[in-house]
ZADO-790053 format. One record per residue (C-alpha): residue number from 1; residue in one letter; x, y, z. Coordinates in steps of 0.2 Angstrom, whole numbers, plus 2048, in hexadecimal, padded with zeros to 3 digits. Example, Ala and Ser with C-alpha at 12.3 -4.5 7.8 and 13.67 -1.06 7.14 Angstrom:
2
<rec seq="1" type="A" x="83E" y="7EA" z="827"/>
<rec seq="2" type="S" x="844" y="7FB" z="824"/>
This chain:
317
<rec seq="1" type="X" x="5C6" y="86D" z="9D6"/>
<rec seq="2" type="X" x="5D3" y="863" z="9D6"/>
<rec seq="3" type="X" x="5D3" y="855" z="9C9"/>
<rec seq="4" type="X" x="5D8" y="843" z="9CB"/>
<rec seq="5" type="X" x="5EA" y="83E" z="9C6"/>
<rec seq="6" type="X" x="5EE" y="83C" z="9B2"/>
<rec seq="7" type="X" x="5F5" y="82C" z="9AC"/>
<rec seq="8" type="X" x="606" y="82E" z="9A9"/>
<rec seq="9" type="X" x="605" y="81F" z="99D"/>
<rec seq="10" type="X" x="5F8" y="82B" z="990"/>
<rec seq="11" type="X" x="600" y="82D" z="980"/>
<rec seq="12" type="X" x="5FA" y="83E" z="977"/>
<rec seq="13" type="X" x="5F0" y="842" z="968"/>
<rec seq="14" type="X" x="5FA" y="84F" z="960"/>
<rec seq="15" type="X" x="5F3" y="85A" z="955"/>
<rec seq="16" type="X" x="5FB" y="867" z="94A"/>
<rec seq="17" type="X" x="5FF" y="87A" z="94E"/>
<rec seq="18" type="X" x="5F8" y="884" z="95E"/>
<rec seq="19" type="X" x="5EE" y="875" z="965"/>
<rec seq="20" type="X" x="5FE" y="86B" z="965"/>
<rec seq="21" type="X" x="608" y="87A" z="96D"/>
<rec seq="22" type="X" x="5FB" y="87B" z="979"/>
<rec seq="23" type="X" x="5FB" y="868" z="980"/>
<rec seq="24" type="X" x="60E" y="86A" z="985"/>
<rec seq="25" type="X" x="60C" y="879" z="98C"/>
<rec seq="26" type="X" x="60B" y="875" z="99F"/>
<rec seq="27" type="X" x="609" y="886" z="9A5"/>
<rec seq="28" type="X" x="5FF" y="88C" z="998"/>
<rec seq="29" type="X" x="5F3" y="87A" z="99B"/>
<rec seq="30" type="X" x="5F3" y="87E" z="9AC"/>
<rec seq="31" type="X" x="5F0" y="891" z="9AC"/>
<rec seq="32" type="X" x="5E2" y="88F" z="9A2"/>
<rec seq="33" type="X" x="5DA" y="883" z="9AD"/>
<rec seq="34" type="X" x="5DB" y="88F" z="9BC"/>
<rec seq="35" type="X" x="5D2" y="89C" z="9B1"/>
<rec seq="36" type="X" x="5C5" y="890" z="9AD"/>
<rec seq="37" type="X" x="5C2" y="88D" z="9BE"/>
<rec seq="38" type="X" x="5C2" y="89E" z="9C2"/>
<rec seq="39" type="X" x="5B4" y="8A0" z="9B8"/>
<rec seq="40" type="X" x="5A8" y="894" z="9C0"/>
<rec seq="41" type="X" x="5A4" y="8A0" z="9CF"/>
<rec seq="42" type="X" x="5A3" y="8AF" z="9C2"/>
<rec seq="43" type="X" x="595" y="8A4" z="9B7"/>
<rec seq="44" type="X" x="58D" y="89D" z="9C8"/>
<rec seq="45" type="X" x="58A" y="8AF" z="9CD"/>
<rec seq="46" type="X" x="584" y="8B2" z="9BA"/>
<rec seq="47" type="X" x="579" y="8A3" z="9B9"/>
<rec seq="48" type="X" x="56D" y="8AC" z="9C8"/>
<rec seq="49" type="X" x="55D" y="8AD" z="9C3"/>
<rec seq="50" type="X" x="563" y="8A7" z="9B2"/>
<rec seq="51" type="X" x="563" y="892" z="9B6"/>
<rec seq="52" type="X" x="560" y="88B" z="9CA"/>
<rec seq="53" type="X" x="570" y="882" z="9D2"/>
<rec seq="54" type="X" x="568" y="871" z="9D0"/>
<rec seq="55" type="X" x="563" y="873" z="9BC"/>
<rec seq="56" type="X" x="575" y="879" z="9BB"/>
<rec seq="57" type="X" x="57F" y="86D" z="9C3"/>
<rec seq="58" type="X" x="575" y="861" z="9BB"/>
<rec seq="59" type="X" x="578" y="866" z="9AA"/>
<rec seq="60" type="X" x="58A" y="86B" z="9AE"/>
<rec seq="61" type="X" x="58D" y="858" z="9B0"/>
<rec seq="62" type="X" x="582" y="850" z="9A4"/>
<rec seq="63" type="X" x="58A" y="85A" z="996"/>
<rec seq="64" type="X" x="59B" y="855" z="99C"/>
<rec seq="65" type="X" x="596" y="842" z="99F"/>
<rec seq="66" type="X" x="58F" y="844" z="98C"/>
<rec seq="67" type="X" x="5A1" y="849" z="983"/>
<rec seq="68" type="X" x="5AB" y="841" z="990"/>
<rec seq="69" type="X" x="5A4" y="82F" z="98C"/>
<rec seq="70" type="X" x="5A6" y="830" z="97B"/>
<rec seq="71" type="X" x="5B7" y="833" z="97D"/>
<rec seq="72" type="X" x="5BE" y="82A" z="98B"/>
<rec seq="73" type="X" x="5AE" y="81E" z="98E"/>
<rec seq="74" type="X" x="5B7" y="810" z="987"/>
<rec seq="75" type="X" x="5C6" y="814" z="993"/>
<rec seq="76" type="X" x="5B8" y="810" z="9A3"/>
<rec seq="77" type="X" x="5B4" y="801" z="99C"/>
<rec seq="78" type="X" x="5C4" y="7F9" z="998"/>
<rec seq="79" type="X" x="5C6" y="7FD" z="9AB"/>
<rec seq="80" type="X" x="5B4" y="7F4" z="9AE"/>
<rec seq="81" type="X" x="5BE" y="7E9" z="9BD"/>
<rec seq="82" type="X" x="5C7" y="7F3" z="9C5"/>
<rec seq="83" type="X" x="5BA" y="800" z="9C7"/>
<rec seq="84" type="X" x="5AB" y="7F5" z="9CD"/>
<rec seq="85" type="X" x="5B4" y="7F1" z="9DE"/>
<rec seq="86" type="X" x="5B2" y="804" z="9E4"/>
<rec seq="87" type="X" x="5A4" y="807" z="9D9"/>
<rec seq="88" type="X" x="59B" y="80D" z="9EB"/>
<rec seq="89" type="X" x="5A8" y="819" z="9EF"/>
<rec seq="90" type="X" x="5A8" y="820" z="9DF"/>
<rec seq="91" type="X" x="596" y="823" z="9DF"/>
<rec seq="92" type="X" x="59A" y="82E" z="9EF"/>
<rec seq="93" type="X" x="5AB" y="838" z="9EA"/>
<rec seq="94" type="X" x="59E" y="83C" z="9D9"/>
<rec seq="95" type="X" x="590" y="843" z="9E4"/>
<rec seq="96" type="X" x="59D" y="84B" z="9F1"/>
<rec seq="97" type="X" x="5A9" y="852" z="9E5"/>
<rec seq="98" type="X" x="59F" y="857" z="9D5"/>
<rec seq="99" type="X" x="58B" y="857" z="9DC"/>
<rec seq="100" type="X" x="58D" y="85E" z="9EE"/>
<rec seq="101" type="X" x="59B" y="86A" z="9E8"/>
<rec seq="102" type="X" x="593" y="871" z="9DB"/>
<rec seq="103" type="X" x="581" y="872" z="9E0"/>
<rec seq="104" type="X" x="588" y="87D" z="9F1"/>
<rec seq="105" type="X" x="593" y="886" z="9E4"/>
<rec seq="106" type="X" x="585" y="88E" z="9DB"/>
<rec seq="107" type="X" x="57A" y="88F" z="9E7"/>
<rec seq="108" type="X" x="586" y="899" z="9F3"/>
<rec seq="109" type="X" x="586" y="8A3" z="9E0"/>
<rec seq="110" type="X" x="576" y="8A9" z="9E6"/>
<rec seq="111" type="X" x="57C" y="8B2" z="9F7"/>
<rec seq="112" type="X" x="58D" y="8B7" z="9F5"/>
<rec seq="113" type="X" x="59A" y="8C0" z="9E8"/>
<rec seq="114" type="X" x="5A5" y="8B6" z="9DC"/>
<rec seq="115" type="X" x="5B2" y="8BF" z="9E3"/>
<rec seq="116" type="X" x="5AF" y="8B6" z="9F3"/>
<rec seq="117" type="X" x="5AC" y="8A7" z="9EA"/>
<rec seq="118" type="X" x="5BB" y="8A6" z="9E3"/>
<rec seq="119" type="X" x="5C4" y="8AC" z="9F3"/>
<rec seq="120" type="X" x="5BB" y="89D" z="9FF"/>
<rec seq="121" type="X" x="5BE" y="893" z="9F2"/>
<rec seq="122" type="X" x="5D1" y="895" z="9F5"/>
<rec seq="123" type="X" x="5CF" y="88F" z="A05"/>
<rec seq="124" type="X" x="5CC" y="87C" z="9FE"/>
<rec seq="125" type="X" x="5DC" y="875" z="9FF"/>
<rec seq="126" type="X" x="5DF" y="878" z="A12"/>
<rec seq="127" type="X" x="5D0" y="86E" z="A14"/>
<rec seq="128" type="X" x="5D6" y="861" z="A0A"/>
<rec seq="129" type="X" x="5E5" y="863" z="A17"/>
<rec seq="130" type="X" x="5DA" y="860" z="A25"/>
<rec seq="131" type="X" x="5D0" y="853" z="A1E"/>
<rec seq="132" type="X" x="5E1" y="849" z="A19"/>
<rec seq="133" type="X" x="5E7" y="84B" z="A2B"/>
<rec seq="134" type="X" x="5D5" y="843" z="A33"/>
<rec seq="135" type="X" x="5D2" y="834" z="A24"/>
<rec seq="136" type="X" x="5E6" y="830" z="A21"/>
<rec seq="137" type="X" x="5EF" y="837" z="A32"/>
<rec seq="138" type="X" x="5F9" y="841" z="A27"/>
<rec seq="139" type="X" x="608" y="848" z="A30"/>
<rec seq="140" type="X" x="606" y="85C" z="A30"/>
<rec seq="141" type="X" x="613" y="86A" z="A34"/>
<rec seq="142" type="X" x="615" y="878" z="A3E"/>
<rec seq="143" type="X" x="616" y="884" z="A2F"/>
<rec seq="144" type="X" x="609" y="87B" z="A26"/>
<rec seq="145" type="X" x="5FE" y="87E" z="A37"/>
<rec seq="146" type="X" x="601" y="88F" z="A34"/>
<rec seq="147" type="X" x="5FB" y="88F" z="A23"/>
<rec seq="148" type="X" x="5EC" y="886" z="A28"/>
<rec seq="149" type="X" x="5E8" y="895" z="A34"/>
<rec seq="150" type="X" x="5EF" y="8A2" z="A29"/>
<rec seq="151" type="X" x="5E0" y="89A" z="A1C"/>
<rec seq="152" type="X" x="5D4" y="89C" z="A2B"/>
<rec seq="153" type="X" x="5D8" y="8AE" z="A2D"/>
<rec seq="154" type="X" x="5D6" y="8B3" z="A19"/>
<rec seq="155" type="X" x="5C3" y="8A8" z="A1A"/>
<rec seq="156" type="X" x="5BF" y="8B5" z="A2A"/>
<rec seq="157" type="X" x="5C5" y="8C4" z="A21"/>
<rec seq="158" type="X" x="5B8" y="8BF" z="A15"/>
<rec seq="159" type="X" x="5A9" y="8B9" z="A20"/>
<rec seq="160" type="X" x="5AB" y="8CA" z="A29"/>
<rec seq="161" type="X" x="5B2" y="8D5" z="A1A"/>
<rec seq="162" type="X" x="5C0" y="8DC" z="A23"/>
<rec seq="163" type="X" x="5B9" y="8DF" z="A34"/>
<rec seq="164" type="X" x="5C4" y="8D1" z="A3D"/>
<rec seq="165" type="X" x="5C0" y="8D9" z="A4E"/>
<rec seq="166" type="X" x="5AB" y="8D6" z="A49"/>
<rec seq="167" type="X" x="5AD" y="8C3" z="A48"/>
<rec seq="168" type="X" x="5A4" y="8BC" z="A5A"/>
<rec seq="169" type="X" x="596" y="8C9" z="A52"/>
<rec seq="170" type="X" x="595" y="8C3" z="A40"/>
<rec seq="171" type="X" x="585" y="8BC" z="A39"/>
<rec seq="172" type="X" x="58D" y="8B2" z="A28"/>
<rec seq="173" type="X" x="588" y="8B4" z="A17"/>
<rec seq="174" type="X" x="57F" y="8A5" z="A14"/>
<rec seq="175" type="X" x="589" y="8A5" z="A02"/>
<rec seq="176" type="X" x="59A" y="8A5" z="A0C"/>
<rec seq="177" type="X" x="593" y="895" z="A15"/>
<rec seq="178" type="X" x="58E" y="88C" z="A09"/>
<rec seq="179" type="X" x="59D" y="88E" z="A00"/>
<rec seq="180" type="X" x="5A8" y="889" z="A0D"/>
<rec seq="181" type="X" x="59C" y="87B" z="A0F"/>
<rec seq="182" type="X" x="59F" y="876" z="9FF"/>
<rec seq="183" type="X" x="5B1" y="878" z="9FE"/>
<rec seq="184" type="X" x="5B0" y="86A" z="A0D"/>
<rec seq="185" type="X" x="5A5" y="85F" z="A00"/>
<rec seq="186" type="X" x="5B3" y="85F" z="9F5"/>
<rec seq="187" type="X" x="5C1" y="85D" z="A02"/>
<rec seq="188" type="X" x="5B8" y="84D" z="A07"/>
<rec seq="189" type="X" x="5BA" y="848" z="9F1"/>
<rec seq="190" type="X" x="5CB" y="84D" z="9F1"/>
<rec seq="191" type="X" x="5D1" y="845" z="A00"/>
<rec seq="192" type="X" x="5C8" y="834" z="9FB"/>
<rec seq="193" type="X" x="5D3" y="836" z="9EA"/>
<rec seq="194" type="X" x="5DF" y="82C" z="9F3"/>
<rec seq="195" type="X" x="5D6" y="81E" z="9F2"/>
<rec seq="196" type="X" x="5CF" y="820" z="9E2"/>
<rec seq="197" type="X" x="5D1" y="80F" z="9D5"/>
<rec seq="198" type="X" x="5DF" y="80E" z="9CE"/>
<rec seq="199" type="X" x="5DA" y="813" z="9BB"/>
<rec seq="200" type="X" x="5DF" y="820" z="9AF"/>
<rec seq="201" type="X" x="5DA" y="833" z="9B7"/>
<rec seq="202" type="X" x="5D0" y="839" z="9A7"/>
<rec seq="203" type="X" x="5C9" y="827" z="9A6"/>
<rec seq="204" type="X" x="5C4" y="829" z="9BB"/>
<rec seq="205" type="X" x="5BD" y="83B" z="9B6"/>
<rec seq="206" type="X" x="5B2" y="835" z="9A9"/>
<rec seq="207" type="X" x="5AB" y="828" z="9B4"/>
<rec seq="208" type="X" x="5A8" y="835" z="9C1"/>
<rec seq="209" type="X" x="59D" y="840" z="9B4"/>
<rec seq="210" type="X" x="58E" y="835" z="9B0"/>
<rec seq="211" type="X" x="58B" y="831" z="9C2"/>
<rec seq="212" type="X" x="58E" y="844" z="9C8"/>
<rec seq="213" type="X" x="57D" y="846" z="9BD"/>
<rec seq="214" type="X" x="574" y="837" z="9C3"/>
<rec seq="215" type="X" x="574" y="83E" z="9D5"/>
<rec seq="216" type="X" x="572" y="84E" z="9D0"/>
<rec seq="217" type="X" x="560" y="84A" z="9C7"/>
<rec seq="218" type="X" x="556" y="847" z="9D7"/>
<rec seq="219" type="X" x="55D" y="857" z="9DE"/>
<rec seq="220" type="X" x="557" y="85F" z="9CC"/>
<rec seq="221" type="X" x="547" y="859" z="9CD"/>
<rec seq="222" type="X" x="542" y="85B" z="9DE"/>
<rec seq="223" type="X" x="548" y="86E" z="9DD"/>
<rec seq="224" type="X" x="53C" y="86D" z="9CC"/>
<rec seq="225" type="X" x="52C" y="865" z="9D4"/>
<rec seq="226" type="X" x="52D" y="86D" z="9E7"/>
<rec seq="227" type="X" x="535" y="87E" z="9E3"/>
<rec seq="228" type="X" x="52C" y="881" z="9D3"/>
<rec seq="229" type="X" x="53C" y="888" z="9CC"/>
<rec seq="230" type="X" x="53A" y="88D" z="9BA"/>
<rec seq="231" type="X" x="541" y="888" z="9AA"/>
<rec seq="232" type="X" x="553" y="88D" z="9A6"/>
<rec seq="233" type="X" x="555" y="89D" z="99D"/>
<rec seq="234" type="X" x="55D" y="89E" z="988"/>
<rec seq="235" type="X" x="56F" y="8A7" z="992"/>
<rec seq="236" type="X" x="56B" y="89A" z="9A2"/>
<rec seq="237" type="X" x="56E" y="88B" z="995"/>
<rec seq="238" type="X" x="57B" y="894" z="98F"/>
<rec seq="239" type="X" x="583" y="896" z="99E"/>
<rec seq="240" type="X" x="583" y="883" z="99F"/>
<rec seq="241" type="X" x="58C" y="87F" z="990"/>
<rec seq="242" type="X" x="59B" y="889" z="994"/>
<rec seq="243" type="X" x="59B" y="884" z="9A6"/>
<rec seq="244" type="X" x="59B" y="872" z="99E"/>
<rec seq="245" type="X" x="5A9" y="876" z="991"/>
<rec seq="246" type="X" x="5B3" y="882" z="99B"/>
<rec seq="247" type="X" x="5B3" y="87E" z="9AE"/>
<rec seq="248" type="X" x="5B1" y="86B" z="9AB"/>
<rec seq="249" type="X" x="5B7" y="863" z="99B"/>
<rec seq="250" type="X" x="5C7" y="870" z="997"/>
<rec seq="251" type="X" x="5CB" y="874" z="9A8"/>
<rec seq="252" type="X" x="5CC" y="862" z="9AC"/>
<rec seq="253" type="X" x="5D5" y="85C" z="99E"/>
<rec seq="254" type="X" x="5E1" y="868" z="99D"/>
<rec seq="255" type="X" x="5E3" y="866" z="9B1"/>
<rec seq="256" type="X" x="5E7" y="851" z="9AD"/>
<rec seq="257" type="X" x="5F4" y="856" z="99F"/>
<rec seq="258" type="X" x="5FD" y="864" z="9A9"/>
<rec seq="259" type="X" x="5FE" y="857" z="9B8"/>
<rec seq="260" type="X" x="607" y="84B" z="9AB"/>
<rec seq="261" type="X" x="611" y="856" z="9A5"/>
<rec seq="262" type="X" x="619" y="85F" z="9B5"/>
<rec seq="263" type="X" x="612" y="853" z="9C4"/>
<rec seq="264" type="X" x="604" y="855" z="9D0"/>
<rec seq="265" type="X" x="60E" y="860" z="9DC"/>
<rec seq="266" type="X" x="615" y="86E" z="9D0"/>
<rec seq="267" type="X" x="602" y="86E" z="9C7"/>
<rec seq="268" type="X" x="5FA" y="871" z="9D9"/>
<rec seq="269" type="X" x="603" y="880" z="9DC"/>
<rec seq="270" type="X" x="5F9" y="885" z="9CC"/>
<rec seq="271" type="X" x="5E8" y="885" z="9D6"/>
<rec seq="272" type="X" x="5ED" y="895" z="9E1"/>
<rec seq="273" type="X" x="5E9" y="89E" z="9D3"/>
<rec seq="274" type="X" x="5D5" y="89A" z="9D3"/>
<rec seq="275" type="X" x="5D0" y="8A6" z="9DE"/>
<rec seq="276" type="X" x="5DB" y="8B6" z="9D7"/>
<rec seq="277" type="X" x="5D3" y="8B1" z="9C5"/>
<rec seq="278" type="X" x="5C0" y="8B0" z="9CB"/>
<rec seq="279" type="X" x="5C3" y="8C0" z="9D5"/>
<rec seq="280" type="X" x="5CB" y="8CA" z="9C5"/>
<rec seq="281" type="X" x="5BC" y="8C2" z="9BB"/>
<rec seq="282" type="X" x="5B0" y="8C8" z="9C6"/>
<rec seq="283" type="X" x="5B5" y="8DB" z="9C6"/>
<rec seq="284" type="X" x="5B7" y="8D9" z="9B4"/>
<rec seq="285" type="X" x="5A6" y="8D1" z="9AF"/>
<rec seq="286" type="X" x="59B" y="8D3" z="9BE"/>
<rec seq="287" type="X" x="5A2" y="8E2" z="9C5"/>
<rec seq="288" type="X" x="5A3" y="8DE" z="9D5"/>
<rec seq="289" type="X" x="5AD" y="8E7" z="9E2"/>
<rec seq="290" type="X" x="5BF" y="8E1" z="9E7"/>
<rec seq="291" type="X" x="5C2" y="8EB" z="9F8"/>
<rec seq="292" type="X" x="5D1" y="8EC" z="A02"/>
<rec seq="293" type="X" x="5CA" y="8DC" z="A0E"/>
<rec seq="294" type="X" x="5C9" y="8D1" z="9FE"/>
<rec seq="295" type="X" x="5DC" y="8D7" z="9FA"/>
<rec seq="296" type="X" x="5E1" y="8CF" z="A0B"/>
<rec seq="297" type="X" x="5D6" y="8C3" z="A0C"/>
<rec seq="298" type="X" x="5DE" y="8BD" z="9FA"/>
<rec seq="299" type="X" x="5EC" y="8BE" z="A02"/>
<rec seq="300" type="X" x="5ED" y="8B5" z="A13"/>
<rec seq="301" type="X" x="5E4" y="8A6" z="A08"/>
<rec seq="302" type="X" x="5F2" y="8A5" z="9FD"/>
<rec seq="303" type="X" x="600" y="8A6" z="A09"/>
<rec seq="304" type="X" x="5F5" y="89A" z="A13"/>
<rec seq="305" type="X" x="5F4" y="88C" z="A07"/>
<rec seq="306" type="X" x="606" y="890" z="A03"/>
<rec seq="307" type="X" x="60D" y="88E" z="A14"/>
<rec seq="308" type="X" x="5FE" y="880" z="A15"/>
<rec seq="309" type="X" x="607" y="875" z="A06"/>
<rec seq="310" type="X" x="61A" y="875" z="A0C"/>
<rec seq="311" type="X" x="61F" y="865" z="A12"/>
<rec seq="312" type="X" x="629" y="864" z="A20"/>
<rec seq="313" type="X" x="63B" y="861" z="A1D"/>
<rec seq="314" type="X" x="644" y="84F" z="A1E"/>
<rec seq="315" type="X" x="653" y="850" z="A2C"/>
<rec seq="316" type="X" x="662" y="847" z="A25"/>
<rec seq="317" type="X" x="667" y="839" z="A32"/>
């Protein structure tokens, strides 16, 4: 979910009227890519039985790699030397980050809620604490401690759906798993960022695309030949053209111009939101129940990643 950093140096396109409005409108820019990504666990419960995880993360990507070349391909290129160096860690953050991710995503679509989609999904960037303190030694608070296990709380007030005191008991949804699974996947992208080359974000993103749906065509066509899983259907295609525009090509976009316009720290703050927006989604298009456990679940996550993200303070000497 969270995108590489945008290059501060990109000079934009301006258009005329509303589109123009809208590309300096950081919290509008941002809002919107929240929503959009909200959306994703509302379509990967839509796309069941409609178009298989592997058909769909496959498309997904190669749709994206298809408009993103033609308009940033030249960008990767002019960046050819840079890139080649790390070309073997790329290939891994694409598979981790986009691939792995997604393909658990949609599957985990298959056994859980949106709404619980979206609330596991919130969890992510406490893993991406945890997996900054392993790789990088980052220092860590006491109060970003407690968020960590604040976080941890909200994710068992899901697995058990509000029974706490059932938790040495608790069979877990397979979904849940798989989703906390894949927030790990993505923890492990996000985290390797840091060392990412150093390029234009929308250039790096682009890159990312095309081989995202290379390693995602075995997975396709193993599921294909050993699972004799059927063709798409008309609304499953569907499905994937608007999880190509909306979840991937606006979302991030607007994501990389929000981040230069405001800063990576102030646009983070914008990701909480993903898991209220796919929850609301969810009781709107899918009707899905929001019970009191999803409301405090919700809750504990938020303050979790809250707490999770304040850095401690610098003593004056």
């Amino acid at each position: 979910m969270t995108a590489p950093d945008a290059d501060p140096a990109a000079k934009p396109t301006r258009g005329a009227g509303a589109a123009s409005w809208l590309y300096d409108a950081p919290v509008l820019l941002l809002t919107l890519t929240t929503l959009f990504w909200g959306m994703n666990a509302v379509m990967g419960r839509a796309a069941v039985g409609e178009i298989s995880p592997f058909q769909l993360t496959l498309m997904r990507w190669v749709l994206v790699s298809a408009a993103l070349w033609l308009l940033f391909g030249h960008e990767v290129r002019a960046h050819w030397e840079t890139i080649r160096p790390k070309l073997g860690q790329i290939v891994l953050m694409a598979f981790f980050g986009f691939t792995a991710f997604n393909t658990l995503f949609y599957i985990a679509a298959e056994h859980t809620t949106a709404v619980n989609i979206g609330i596991l999904q919130g969890s992510m960037p406490v893993f991406v604490l945890l997996g900054a303190v392993a790789l990088h030694n980052t220092p860590v608070s006491f109060v970003q401690s407690l968020g960590v296990a604040v976080t941890f709380v909200g994710v068992l007030v899901v697995a058990t759906r509000g029974a706490l005191l059932d938790v040495f008991d608790l069979e877990f949804n397979e979904g849940d798993l798989l989703m906390l699974l894949a927030c790990v996947f993505y923890a492990c992208y996000t985290v390797a960022l840091r060392n990412r080359p150093n390029i234009p974000g929308r250039a790096f993103f682009t890159l990312m695309t095309p081989i995202a749906a290379i390693t995602a065509a075995p997975l396709a066509i193993v599921e294909t030949v050993w699972w004799d899983v059927e063709a798409p259907t008309v609304f499953g295609w569907t499905l994937a053209v608007l999880v190509a525009i909306f979840p991937s090509c606006l979302a991030q976009l607007f994501f990389l111009r929000g981040v230069d316009l405001i800063g990576p720290a102030r646009a983070g703050v914008f990701i909480n939101l993903v898991p209220v927006f796919a929850a609301l989604l969810a009781v709107l298009f899918l009707e899905e129940t929001f019970a009191l456990y999803h409301a405090t679940a919700l809750t504990l996550v938020l303050s979790g990643i809250w707490l999770a993200q304040r850095k401690p303070r610098v003593q004056d000497s």
